[in-house]
N, C-alpha and C positions, 0 to 999 in steps of 0.2 A: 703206069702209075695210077692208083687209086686215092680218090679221096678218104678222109677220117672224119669222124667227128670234130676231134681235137683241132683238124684243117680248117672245117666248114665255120669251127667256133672263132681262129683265128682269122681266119677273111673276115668275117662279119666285124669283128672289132674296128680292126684296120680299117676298114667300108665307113662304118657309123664313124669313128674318129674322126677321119675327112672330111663326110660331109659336114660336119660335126662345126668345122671350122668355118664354112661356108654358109649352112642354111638354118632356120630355125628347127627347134626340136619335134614340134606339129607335123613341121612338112617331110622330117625324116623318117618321123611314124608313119606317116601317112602313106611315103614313095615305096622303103622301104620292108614293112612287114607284107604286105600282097608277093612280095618279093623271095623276101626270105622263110617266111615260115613255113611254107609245102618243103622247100629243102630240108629244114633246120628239122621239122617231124618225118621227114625220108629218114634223115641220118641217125632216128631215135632218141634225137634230144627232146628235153621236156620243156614243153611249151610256155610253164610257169616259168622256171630258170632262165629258159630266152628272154621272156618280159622282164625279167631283174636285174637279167644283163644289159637288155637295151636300153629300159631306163636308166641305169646309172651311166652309159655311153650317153645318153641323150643329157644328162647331170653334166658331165666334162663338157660337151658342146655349146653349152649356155652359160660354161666358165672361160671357155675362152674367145682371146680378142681375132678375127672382128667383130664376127657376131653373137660375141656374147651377152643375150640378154640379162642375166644377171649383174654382169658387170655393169650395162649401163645401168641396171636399176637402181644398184649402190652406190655410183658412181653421182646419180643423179638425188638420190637424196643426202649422201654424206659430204658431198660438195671435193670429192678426192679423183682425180685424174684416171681414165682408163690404165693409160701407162701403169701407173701406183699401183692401182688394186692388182692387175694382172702380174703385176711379178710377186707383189704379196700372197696371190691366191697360189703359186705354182706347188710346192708343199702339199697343198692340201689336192691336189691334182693329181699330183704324183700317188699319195693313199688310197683317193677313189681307185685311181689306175688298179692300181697293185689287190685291192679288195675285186675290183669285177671281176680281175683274170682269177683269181680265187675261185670268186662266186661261181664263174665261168666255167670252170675245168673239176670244180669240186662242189656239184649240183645238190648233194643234201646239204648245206649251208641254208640256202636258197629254201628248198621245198621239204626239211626238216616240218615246220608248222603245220602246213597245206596237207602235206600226210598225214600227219596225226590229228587233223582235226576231217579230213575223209575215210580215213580207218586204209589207208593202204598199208 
């Protein structure tokens, strides 16, 4: 059995999701891309589209509870309960999701711009 792009893009979701849940988004950048990027440019994915995918994983990470920092940010100036916000926010969770597997699996969204203002 060999790997695919299409694989290596879903692991990494999966991957960043989890830690996603656990650690802050710095420290997932941080652990993380040393990690994956030599793979991610083996498998001829574009470097730009990975950073757009990882940020908006690292986006979901810091919307959800427990450590999501967003949540307590809002949480701490709207005077409104983790609990509250987190199942208010889940919606808008669900569209990230559904946009990065997009972004993900359909790379000129993504690096449309970046081309045309490199002349590729």
């Amino acid at each position: 059995m060999s790997a695919t792009s299409a694989g290596v893009l879903a692991l990494v979701i999966i991957v960043v999701l989890i830690l996603g849940c656990f650690l802050e988004g710095n420290a997932i950048f941080i652990i993380t891309i040393p990690i994956f990027l030599p793979i991610v440019q083996k498998f001829g994915i574009d470097p730009v589209n990975f950073g757009v995918v990882m940020t908006l994983l690292i986006m979901i990470g810091n919307l959800t509870p427990p450590v999501g920092m967003c949540l307590f940010a809002v949480s701490g100036f709207s005077k409104v309960s983790i609990g509250t916000l987190a199942r208010e926010v889940w919606p808008y969770l669900v569209g990230i999701f559904l946009v990065t597997v997009l972004i993900a699996y359909v790379p000129q969204i993504a690096t449309f711009l970046p081309n045309l203002l490199v002349g590729k």
